[in-house]
N, C-alpha and C positions, 0 to 999 in steps of 0.2 A: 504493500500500500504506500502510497504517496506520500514524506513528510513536511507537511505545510512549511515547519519551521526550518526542517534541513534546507527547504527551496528559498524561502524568505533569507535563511542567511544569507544564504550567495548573492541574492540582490542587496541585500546589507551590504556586505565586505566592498560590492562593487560600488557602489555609494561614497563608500570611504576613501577607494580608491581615485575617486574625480571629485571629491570634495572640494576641492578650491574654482576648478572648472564648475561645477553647481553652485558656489559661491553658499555655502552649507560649513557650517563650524564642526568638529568632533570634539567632545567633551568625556572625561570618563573619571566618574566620581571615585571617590574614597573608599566606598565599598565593592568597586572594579566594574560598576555597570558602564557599558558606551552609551554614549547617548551621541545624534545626529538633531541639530537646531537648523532646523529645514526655514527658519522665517521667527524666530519669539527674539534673538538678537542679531541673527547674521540674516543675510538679504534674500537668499535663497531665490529661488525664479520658478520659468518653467518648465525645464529639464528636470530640476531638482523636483518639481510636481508628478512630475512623470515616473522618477525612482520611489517617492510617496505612495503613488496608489499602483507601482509594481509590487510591492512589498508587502501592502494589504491585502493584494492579489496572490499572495507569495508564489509568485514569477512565473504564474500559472495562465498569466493573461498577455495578450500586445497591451499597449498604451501608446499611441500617436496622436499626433496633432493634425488638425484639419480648420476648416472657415466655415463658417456659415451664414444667411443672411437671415437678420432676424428685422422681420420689416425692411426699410432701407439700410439698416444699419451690417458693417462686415463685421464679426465677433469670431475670436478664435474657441475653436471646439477640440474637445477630445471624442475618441476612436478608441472604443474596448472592445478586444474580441478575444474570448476564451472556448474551448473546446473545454472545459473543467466549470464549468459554472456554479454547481454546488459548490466545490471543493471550494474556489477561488473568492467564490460572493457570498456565501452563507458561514464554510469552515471558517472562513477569513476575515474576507473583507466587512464584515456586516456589524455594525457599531455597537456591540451587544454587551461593553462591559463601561457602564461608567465609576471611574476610579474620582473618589471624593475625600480630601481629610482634610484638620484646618486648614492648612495653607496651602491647596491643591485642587485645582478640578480639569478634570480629562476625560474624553470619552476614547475609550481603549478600543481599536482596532487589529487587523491582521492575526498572524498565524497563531502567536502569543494564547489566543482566547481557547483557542482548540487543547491547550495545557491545561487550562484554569478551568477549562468545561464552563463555559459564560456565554450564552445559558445554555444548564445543561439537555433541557427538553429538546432543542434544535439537534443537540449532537447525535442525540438519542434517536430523534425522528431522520435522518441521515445516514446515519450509522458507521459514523465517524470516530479515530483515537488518536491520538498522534502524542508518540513517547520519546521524543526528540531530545537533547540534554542542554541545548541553548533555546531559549525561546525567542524571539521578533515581536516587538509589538509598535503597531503607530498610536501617540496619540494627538487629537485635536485641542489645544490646550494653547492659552495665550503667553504660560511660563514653563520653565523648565520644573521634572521632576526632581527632587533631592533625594538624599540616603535614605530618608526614613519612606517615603514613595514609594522609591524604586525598587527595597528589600520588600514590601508590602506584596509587592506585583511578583517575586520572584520566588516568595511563597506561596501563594496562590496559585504558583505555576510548577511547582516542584522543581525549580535551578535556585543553584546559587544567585547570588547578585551580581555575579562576575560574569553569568553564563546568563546574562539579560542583553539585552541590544533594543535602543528605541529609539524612533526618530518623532521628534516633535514639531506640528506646522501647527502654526495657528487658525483658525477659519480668516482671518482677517491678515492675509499674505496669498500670493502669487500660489507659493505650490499648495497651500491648505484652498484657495478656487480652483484648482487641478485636478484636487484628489475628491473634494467631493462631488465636482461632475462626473469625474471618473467609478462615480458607483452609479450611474445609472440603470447599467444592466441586474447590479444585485438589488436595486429598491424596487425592480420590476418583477423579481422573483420571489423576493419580500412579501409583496401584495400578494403574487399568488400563492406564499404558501400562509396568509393569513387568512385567504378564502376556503382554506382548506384543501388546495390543488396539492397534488404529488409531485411536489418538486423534484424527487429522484427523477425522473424521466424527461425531465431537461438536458437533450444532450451537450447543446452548444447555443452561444449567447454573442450578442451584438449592438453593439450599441452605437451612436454620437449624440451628444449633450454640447450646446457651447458653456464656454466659460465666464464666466461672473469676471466684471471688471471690481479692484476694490471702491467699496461705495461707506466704508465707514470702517466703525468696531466690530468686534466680535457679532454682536445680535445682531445688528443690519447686513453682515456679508452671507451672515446665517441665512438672513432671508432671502438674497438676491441669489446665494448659492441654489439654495434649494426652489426657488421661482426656475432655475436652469433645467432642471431635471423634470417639474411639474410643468410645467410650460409651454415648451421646446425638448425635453428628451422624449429620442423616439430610440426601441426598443427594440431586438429582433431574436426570436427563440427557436431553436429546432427542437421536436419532443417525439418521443415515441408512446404514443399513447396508443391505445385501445381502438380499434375502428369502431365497433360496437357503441363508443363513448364517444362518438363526435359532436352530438348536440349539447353535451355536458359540457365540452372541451370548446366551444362558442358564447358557453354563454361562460366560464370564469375569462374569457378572453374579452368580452363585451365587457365586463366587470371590474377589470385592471385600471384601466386609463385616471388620471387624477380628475377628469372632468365630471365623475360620479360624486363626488366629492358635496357637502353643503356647501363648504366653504370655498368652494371653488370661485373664481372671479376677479380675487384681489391680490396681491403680491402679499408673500406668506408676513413681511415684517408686520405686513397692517394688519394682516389676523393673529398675529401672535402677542401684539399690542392691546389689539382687543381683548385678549382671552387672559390681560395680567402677565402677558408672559409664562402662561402656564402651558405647558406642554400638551396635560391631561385636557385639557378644554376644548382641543385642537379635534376634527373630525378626522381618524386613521384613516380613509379614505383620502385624503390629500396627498402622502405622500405616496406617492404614486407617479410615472411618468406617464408625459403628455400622449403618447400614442405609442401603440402595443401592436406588435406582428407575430403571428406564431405558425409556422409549418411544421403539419405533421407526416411523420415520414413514411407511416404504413398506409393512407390514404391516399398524400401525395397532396394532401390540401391547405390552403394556406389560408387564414383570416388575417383581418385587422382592425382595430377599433381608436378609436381617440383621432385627437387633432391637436393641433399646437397653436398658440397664441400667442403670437408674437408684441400684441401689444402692452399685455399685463407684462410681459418680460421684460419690455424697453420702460414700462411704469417703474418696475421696478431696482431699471438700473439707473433711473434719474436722467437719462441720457438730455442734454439740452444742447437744438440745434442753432447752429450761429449764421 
């Protein structure tokens, strides 16, 4: 079986090795964790973005760069495509541990979490283990972790603190708008295994989302980021499903799209303003991308559902024309 975090090292190590061409710091604490500062003090870009969400991917996905026109507007886009879609967006990539202590907040990504079983029900429904001796984690975080962090994360993961490896981007930097367009394909596999779909039978995934220029702090890149993926990310799935089950298989495909959604209409900063800033207030039906394509391979038939809105996008990126 595949080890998420033997494969995330390797894009680690290479990281390390172009670190000054990424314009990316290495750091390595007192208790011998490395850490990579992808954007919280050094400048990082979008190269360095592209190592980011290889890593949450652990190295199981492409990641390139492409254009797109969002209205009149040219905006640069990322390009995901994995043949491993569970392994890569669910084992991995999928934001499922957030790491919180007084002076710390991060939400914990990549192969790392397949150590710590976060959460365990996913790994269970998957049927996934990975007993790797170094673990990889990304987090999203506008500071660095310290010693008492970092040993936290390495117990939870069964390594030492030495045998940890993290890189940190902030949402509000270059490669943290990279990395979270770059989940488009796993928010799109998200929804459908929240509908209750079997995501095993996801063979291969595809995606392009453009990317969020910076438009502020942390909670406003939050929102522009993820307007990218609800918006304008469009999706594309191969599955092997059941011919017997095609009309089942149209309607969770009908059912994906972010435009199902109540809140659908307004750029996510204004609903999440609304809602206090609470998360829980938000309708899970939003995160979700803008349009969903799925061919299945034993019928040979292919749907698609949603549409993208380019205006709520450019609302949300403040774009003013001169």
């Amino acid at each position: 079986m595949i080890s998420i975090n033997k494969y995330g090292f390797d894009v680690f190590e290479e990281m390390e090795d172009y670190a000054d061409e990424l314009r990316v710091g290495i750091l390595e604490l007192d208790n011998g964790t490395t850490l990579i500062d992808a954007g919280v003090e050094e400048e990082g870009g979008f190269d360095a973005g592209v190592y980011v969400s290889k890593i949450c991917m652990a190295g199981l996905a492409s990641v390139t760069f492409s254009s797109l026109e969002v209205g009149k507007l040219v905006v640069p886009a990322v390009i995901v495509t994995t043949d491993h879609p569970v392994l890569a967006c669910m084992a991995s990539q999928f934001a499922g541990w957030q790491i919180k202590t007084k002076n710390f907040f991060g939400m914990g990504s990549g192969p790392a979490r397949a150590l710590s079983l976060n959460p365990r029900k996913l790994y269970d429904e998957i049927g996934y283990t990975d007993d790797a001796d170094a673990a990889v984690l990304v987090l999203e975080s506008s500071t660095l972790p310290d010693e008492e962090v970092t040993t936290e994360i390495a117990t939870a993961c069964g390594v030492e603190p030495e045998d940890l490896f993290i890189v940190v981007a902030p949402t509000a930097s270059i490669a943290g708008s990279v990395q979270v367009s770059a989940r488009g394909v796993e928010t799109g596999i998200h929804k459908l295994e929240t509908l209750g779909f079997d995501i095993n039978c996801i063979e291969h995934g595809h995606g392009i989302i453009p990317i969020s220029p910076l438009v502020g702090d942390d909670v406003r890149c939050m929102g522009s980021t993820n307007d990218c993926i609800i918006y304008c990310g469009r999706v594309y799935y191969t599955v092997d499903y059941e011919k017997e089950k095609i009309e089942e298989l149209k309607d969770y495909v009908k059912k994906v799209p972010s435009q199902n959604s109540k809140d659908y209409g307004k750029p996510f900063y204004v609903t999440f303003k609304a809602a206090g800033f609470d998360f829980y207030k938000i309708d899970n039906a939003m995160f979700a991308p803008a349009e969903i394509t799925v061919n299945e391979v034993n019928s040979g038939q292919t749907f698609t559902s949603g549409t993208v809105n380019p205006e709520v996008l450019l609302e949300s990126f403040g774009v003013e024309t001169l």
